[in-house]
PQR file of N, CA, C, O and H, with PARSE charges and radii, in Angstrom:
ATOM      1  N   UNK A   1      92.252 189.271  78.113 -0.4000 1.5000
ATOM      2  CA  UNK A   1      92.571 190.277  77.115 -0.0000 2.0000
ATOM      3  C   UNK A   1      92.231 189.716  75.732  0.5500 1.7000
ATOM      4  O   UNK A   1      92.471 188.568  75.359 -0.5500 1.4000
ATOM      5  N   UNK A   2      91.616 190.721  74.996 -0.4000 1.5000
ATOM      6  CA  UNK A   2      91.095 190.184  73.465 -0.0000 2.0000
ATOM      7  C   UNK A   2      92.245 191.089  72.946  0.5500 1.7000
ATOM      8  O   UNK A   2      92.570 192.174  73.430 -0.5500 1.4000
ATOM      9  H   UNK A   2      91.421 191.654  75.300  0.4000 1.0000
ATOM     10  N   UNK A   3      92.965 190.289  71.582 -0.4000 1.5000
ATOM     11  CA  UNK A   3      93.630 190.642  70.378 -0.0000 2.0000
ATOM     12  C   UNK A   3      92.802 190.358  69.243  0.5500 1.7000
ATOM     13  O   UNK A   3      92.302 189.274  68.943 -0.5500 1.4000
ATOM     14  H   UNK A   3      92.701 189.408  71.188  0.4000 1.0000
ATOM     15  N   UNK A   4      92.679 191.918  68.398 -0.4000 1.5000
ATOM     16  CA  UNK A   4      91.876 191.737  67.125 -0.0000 2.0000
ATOM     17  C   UNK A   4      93.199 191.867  66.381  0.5500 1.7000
ATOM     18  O   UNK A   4      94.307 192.265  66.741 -0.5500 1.4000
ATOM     19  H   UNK A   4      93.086 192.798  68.642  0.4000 1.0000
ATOM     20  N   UNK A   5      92.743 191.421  65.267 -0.4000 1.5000
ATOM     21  CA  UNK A   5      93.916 191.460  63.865 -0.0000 2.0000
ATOM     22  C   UNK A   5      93.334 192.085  62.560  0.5500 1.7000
ATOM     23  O   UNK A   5      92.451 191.454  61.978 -0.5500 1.4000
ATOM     24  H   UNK A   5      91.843 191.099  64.974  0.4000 1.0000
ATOM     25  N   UNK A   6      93.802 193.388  62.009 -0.4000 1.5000
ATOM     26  CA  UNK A   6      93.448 194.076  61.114 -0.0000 2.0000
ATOM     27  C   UNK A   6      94.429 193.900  59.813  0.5500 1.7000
ATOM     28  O   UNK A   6      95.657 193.980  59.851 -0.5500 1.4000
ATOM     29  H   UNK A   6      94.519 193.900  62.481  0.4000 1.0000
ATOM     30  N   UNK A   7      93.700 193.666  58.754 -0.4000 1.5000
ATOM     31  CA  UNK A   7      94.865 193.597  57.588 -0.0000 2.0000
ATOM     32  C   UNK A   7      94.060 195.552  57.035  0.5500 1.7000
ATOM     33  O   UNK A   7      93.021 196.206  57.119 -0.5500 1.4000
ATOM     34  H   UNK A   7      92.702 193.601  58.723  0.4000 1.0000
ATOM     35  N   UNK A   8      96.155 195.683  56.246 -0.4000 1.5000
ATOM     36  CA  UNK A   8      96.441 197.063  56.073 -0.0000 2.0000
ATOM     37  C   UNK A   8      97.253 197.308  54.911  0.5500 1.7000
ATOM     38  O   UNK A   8      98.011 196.366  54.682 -0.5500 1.4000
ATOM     39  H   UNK A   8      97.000 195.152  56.177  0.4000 1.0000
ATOM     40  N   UNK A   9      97.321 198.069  54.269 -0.4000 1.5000
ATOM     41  CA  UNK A   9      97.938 198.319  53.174 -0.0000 2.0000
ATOM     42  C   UNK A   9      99.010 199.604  53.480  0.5500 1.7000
ATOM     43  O   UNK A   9      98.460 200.644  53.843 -0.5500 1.4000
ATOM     44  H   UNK A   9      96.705 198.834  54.455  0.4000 1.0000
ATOM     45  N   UNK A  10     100.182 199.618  53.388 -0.4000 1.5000
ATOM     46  CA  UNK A  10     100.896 201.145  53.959 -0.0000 2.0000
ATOM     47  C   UNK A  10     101.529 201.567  52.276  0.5500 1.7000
ATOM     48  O   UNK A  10     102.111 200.841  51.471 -0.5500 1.4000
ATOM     49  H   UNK A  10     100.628 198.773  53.093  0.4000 1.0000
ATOM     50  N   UNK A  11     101.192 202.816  52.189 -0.4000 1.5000
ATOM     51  CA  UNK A  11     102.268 203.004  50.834 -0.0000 2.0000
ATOM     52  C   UNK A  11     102.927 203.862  51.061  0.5500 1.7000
ATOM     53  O   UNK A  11     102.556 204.731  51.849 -0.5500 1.4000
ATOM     54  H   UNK A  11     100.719 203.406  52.844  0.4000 1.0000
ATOM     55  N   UNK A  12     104.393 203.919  50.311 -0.4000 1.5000
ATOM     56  CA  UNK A  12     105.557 205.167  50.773 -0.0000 2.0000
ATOM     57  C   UNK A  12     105.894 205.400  49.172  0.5500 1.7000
ATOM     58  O   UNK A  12     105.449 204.520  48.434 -0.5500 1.4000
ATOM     59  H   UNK A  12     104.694 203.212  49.671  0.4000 1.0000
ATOM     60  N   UNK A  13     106.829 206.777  48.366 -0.4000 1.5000
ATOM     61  CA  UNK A  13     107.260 206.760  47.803 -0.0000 2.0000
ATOM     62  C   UNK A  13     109.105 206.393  47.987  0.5500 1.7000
ATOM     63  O   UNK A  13     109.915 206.421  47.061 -0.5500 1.4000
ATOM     64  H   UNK A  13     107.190 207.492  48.966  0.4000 1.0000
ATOM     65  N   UNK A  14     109.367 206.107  49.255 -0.4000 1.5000
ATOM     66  CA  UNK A  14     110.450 206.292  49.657 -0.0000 2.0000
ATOM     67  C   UNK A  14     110.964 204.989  50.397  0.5500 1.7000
ATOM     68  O   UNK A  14     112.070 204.865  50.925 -0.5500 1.4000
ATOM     69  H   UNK A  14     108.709 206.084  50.008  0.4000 1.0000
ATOM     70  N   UNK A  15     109.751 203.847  50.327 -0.4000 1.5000
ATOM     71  CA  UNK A  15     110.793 202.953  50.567 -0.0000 2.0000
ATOM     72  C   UNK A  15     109.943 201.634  51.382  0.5500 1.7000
ATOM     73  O   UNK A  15     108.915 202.144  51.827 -0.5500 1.4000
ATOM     74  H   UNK A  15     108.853 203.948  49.898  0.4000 1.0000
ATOM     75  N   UNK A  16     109.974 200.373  51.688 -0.4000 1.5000
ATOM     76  CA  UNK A  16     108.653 199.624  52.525 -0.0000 2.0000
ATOM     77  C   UNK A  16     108.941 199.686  53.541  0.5500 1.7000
ATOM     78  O   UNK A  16     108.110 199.207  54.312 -0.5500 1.4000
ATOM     79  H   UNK A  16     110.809 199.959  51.327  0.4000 1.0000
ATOM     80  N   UNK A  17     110.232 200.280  54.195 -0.4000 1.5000
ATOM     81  CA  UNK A  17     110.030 200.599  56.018 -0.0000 2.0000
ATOM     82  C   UNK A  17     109.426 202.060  55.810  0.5500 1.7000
ATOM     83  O   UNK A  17     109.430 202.748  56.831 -0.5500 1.4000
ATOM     84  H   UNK A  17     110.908 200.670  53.569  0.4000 1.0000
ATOM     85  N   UNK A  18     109.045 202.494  54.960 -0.4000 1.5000
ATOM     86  CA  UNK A  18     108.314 204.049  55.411 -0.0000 2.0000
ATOM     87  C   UNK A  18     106.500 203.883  54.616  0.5500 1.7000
ATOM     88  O   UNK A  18     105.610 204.730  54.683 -0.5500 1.4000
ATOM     89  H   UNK A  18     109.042 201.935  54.131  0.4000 1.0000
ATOM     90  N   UNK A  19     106.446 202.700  54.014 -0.4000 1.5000
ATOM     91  CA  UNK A  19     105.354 202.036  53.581 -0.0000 2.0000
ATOM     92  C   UNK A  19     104.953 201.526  55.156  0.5500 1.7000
ATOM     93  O   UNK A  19     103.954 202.052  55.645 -0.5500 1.4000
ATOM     94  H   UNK A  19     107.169 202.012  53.960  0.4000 1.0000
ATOM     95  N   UNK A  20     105.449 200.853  55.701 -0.4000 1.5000
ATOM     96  CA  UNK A  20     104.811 199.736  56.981 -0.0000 2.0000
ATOM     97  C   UNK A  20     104.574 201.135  57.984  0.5500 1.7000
ATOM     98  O   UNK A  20     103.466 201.361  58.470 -0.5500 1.4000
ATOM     99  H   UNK A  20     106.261 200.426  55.304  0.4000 1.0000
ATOM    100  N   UNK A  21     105.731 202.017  58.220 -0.4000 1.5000
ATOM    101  CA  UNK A  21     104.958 202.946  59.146 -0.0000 2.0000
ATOM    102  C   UNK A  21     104.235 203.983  59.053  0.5500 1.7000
ATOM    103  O   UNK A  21     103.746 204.697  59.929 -0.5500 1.4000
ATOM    104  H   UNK A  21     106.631 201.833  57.826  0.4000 1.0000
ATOM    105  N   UNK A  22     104.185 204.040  57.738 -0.4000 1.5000
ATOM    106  CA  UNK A  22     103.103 204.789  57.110 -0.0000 2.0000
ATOM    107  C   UNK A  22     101.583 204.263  57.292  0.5500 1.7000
ATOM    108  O   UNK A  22     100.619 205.019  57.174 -0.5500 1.4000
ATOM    109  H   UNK A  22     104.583 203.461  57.026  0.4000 1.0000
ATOM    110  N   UNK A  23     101.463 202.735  57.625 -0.4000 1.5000
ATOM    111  CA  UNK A  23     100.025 202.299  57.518 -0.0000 2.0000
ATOM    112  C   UNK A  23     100.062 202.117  59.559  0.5500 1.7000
ATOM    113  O   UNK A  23      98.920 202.116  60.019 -0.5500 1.4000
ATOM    114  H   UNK A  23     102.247 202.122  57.721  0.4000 1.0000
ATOM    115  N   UNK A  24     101.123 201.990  60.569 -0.4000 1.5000
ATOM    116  CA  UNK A  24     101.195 202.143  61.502 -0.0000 2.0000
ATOM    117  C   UNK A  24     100.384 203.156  61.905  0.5500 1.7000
ATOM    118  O   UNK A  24      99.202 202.993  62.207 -0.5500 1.4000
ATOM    119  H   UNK A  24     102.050 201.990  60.195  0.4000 1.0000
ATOM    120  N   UNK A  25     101.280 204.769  61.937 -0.4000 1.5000
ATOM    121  CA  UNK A  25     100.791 206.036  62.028 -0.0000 2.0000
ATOM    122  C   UNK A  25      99.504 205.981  61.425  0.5500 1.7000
ATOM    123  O   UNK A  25      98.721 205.919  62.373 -0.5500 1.4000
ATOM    124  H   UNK A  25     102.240 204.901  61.692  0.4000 1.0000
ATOM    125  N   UNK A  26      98.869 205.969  60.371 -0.4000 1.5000
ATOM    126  CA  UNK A  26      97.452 206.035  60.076 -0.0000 2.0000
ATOM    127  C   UNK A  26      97.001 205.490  60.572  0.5500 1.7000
ATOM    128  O   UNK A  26      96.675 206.269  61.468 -0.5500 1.4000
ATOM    129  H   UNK A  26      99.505 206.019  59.601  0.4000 1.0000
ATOM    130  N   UNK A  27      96.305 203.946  61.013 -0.4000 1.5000
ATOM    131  CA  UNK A  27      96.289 203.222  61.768 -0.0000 2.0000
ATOM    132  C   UNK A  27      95.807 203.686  63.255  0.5500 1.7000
ATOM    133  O   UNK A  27      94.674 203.655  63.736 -0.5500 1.4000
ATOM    134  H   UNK A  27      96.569 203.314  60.285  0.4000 1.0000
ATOM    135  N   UNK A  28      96.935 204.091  63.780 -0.4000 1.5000
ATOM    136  CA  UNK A  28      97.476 204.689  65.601 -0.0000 2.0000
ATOM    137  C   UNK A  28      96.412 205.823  65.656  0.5500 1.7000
ATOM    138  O   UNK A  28      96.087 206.374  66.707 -0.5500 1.4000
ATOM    139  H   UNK A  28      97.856 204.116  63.390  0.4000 1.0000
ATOM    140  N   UNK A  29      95.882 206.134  64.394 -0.4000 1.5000
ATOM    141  CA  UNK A  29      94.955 207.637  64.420 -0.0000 2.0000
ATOM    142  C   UNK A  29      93.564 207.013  65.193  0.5500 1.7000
ATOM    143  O   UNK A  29      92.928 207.658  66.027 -0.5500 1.4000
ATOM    144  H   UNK A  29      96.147 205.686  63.540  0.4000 1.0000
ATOM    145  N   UNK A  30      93.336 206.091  64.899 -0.4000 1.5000
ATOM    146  CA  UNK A  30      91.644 205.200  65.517 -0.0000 2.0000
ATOM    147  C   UNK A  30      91.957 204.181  65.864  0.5500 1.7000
ATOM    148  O   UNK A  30      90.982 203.430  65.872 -0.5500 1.4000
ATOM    149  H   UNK A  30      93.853 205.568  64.222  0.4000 1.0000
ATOM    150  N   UNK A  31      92.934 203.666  66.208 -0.4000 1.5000
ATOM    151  CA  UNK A  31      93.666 202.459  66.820 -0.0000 2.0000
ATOM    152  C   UNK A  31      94.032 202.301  68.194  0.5500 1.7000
ATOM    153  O   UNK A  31      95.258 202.382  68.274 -0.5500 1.4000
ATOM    154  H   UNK A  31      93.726 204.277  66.203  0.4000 1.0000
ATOM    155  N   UNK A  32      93.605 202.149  69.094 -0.4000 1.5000
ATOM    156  CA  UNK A  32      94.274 202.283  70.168 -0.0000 2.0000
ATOM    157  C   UNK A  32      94.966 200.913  70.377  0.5500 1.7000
ATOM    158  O   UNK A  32      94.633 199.883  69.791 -0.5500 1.4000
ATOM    159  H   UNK A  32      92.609 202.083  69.029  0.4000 1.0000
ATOM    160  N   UNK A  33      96.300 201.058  71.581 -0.4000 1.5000
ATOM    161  CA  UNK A  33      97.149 200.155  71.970 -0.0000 2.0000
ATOM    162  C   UNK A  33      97.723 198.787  71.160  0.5500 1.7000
ATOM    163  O   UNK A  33      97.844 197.651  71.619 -0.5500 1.4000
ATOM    164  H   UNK A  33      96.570 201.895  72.057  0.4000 1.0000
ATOM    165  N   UNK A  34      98.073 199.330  69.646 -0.4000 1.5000
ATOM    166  CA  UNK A  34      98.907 198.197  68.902 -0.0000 2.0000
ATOM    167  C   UNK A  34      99.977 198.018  69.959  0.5500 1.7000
ATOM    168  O   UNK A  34     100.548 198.663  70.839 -0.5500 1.4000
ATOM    169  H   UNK A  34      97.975 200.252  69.273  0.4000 1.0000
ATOM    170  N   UNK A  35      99.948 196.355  69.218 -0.4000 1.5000
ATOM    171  CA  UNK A  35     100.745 195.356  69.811 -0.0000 2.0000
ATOM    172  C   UNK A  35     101.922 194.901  69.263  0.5500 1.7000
ATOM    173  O   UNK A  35     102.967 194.542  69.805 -0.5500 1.4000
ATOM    174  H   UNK A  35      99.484 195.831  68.503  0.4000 1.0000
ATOM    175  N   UNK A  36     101.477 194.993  67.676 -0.4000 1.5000
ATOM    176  CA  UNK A  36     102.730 193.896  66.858 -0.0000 2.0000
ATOM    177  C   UNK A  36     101.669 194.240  65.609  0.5500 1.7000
ATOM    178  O   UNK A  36     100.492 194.497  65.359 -0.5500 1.4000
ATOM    179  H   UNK A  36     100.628 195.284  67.236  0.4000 1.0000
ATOM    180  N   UNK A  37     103.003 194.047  65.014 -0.4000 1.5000
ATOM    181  CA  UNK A  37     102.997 193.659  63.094 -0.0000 2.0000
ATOM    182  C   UNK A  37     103.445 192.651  62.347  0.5500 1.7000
ATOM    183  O   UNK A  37     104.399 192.002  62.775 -0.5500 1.4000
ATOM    184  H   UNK A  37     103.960 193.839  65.218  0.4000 1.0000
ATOM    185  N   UNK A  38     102.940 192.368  61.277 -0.4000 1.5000
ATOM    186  CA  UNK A  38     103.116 191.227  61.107 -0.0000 2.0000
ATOM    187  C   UNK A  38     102.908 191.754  59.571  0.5500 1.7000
ATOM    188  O   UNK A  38     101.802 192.050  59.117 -0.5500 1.4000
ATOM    189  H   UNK A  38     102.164 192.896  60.929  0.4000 1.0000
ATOM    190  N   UNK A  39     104.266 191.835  58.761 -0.4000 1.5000
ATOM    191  CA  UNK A  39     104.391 192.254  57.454 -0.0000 2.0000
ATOM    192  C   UNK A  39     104.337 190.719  56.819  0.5500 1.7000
ATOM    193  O   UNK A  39     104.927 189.721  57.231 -0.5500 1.4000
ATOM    194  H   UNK A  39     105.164 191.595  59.130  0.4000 1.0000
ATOM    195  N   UNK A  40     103.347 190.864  55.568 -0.4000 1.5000
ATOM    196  CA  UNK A  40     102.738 189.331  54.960 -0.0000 2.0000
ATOM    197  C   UNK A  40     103.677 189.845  53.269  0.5500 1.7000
ATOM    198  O   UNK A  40     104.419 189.176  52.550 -0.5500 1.4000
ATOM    199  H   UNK A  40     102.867 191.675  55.233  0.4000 1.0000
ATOM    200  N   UNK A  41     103.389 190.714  53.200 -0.4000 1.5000
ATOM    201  CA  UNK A  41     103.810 190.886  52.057 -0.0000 2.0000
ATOM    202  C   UNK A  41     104.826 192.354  51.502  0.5500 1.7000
ATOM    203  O   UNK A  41     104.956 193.337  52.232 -0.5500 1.4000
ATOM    204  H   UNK A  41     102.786 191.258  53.784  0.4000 1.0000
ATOM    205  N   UNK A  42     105.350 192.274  50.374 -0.4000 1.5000
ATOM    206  CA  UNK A  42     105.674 193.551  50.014 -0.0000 2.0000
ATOM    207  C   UNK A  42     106.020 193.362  48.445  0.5500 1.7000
ATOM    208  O   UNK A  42     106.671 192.433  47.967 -0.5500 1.4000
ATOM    209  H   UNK A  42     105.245 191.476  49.781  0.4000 1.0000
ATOM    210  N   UNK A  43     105.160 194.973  47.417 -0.4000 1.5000
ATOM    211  CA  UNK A  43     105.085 195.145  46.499 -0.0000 2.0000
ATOM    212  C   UNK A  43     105.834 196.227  46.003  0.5500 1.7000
ATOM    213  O   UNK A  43     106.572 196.881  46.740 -0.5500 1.4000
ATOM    214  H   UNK A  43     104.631 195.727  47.805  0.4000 1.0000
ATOM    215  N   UNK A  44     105.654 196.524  44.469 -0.4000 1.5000
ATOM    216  CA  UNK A  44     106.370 197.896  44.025 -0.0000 2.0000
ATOM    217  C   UNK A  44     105.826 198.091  42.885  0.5500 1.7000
ATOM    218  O   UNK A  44     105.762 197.132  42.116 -0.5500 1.4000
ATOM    219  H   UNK A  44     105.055 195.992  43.871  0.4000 1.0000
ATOM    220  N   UNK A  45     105.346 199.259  42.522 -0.4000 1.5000
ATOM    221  CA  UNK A  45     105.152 200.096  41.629 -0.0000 2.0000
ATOM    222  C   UNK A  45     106.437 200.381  40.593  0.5500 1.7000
ATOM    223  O   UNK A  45     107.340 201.161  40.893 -0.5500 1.4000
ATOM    224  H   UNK A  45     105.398 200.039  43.147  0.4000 1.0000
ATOM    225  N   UNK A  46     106.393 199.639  39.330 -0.4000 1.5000
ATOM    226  CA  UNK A  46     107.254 200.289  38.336 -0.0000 2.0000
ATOM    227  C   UNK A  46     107.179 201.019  37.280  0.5500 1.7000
ATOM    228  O   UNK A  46     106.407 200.687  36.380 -0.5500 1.4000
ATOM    229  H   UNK A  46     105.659 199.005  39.086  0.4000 1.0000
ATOM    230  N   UNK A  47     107.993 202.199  37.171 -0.4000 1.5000
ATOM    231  CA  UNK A  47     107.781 202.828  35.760 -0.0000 2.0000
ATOM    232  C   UNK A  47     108.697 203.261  35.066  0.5500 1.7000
ATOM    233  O   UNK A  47     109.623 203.851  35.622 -0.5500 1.4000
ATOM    234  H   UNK A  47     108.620 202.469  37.902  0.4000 1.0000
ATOM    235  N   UNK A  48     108.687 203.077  33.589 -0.4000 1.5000
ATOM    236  CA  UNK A  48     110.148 203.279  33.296 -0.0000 2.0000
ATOM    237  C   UNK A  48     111.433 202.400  33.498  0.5500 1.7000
ATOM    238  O   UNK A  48     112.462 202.734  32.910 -0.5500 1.4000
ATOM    239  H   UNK A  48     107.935 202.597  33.137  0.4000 1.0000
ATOM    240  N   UNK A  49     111.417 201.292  34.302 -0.4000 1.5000
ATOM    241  CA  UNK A  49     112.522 200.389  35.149 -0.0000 2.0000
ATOM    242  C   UNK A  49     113.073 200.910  36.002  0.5500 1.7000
ATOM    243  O   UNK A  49     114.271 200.630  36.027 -0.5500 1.4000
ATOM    244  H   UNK A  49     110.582 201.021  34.780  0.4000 1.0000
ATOM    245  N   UNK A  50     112.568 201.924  37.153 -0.4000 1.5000
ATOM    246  CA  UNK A  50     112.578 202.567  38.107 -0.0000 2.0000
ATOM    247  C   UNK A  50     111.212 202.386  39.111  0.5500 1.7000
ATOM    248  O   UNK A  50     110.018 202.598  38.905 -0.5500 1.4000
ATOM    249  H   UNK A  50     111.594 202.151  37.133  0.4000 1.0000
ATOM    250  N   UNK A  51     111.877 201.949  40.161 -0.4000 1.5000
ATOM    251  CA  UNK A  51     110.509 201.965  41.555 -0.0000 2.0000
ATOM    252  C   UNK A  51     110.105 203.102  41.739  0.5500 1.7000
ATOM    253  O   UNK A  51     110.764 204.060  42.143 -0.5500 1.4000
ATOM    254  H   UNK A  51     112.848 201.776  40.329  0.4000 1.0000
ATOM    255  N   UNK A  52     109.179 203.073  41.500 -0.4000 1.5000
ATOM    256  CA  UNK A  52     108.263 204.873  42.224 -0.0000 2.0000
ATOM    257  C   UNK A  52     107.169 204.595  42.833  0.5500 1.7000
ATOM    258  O   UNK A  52     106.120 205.234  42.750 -0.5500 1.4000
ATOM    259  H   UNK A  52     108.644 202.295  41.171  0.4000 1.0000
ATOM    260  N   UNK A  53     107.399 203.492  43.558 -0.4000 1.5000
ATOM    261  CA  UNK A  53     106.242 203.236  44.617 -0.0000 2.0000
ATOM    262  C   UNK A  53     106.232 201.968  45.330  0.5500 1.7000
ATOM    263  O   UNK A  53     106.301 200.973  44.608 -0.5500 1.4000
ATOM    264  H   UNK A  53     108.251 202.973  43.625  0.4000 1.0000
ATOM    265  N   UNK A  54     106.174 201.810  46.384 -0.4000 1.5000
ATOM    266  CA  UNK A  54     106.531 200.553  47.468 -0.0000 2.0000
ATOM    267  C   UNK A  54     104.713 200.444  48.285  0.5500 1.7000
ATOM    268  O   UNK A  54     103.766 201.223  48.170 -0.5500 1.4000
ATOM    269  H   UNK A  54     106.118 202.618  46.970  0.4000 1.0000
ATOM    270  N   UNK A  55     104.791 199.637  48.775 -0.4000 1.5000
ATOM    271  CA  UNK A  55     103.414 198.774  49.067 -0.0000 2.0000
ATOM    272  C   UNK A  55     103.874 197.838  50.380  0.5500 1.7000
ATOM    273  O   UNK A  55     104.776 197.022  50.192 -0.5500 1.4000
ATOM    274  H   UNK A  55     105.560 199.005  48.869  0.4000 1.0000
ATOM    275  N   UNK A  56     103.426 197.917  51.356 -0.4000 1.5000
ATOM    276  CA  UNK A  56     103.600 196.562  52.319 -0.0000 2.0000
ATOM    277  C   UNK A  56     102.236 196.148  52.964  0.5500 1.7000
ATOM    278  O   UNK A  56     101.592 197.022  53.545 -0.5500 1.4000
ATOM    279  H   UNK A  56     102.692 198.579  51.509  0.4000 1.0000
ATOM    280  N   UNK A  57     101.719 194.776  52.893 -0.4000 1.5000
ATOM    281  CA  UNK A  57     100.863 194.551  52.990 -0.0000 2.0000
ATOM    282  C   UNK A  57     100.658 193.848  54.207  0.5500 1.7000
ATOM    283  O   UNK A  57     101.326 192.818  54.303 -0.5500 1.4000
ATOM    284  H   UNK A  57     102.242 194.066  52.421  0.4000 1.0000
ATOM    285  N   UNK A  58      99.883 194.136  55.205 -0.4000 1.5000
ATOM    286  CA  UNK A  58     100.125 193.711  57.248 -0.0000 2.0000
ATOM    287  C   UNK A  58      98.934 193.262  57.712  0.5500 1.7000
ATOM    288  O   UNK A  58      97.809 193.106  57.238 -0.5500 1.4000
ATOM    289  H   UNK A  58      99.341 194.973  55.127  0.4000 1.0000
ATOM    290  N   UNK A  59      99.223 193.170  58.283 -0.4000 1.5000
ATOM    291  CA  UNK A  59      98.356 192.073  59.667 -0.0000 2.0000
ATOM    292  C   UNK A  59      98.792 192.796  60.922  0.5500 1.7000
ATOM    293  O   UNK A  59      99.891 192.621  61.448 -0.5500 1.4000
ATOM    294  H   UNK A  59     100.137 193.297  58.668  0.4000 1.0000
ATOM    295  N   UNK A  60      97.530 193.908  61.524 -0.4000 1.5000
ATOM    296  CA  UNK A  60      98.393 194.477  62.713 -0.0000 2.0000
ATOM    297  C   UNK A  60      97.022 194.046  63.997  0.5500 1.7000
ATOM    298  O   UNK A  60      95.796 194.080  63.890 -0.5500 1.4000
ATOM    299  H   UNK A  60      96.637 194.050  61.097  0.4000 1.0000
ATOM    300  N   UNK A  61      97.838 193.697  65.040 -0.4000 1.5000
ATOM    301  CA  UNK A  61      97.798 193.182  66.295 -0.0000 2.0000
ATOM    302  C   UNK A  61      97.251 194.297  67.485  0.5500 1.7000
ATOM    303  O   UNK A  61      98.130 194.990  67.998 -0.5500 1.4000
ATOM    304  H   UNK A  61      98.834 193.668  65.127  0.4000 1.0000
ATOM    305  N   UNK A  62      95.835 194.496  67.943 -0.4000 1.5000
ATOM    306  CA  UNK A  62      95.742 195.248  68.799 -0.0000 2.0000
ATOM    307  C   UNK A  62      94.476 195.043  69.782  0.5500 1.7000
ATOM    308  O   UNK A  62      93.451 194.432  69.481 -0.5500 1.4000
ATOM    309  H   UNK A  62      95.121 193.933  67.526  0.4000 1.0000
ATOM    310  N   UNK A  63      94.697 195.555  70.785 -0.4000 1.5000
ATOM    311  CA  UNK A  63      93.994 195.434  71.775 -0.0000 2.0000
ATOM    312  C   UNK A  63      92.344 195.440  72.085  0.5500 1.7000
ATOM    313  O   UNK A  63      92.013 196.363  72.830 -0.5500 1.4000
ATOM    314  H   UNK A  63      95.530 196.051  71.030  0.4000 1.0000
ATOM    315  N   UNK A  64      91.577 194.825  71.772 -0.4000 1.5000
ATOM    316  CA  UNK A  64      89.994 195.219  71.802 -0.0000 2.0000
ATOM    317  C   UNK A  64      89.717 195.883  73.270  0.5500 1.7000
ATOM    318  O   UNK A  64      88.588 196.276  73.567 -0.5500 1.4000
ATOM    319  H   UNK A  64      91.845 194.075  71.167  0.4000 1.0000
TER
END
């Protein structure tokens, strides 16, 4: 079995667990049989001194 590893960017206005499955679901669209994730990073958009934008940056795990 071959595992390829794709880096991904997910963005949410609502939060970095809806950032990470936000780049999942897109992803799952031409992706077949993910395996695992592997969140490397996470960012935020500020404006005002208010977050209005989340960022998680991945490494996702899937099946060739």
């Amino acid at each position: 079995m071959h595992i390829k590893v794709t880096e991904l960017v997910g963005e949410s206005s609502a939060g970095w667990k809806d950032a990470v499955q936000s780049a999942v679901t897109e992803a799952s669209r031409n992706i077949n049989e993910i395996v695992g994730v592997e969140v490397v990073n996470f960012t935020a958009h500020v404006e005002n001194g208010r977050i209005v934008g989340y960022k998680a940056n991945l490494k996702m795990a899937h099946k060739q």
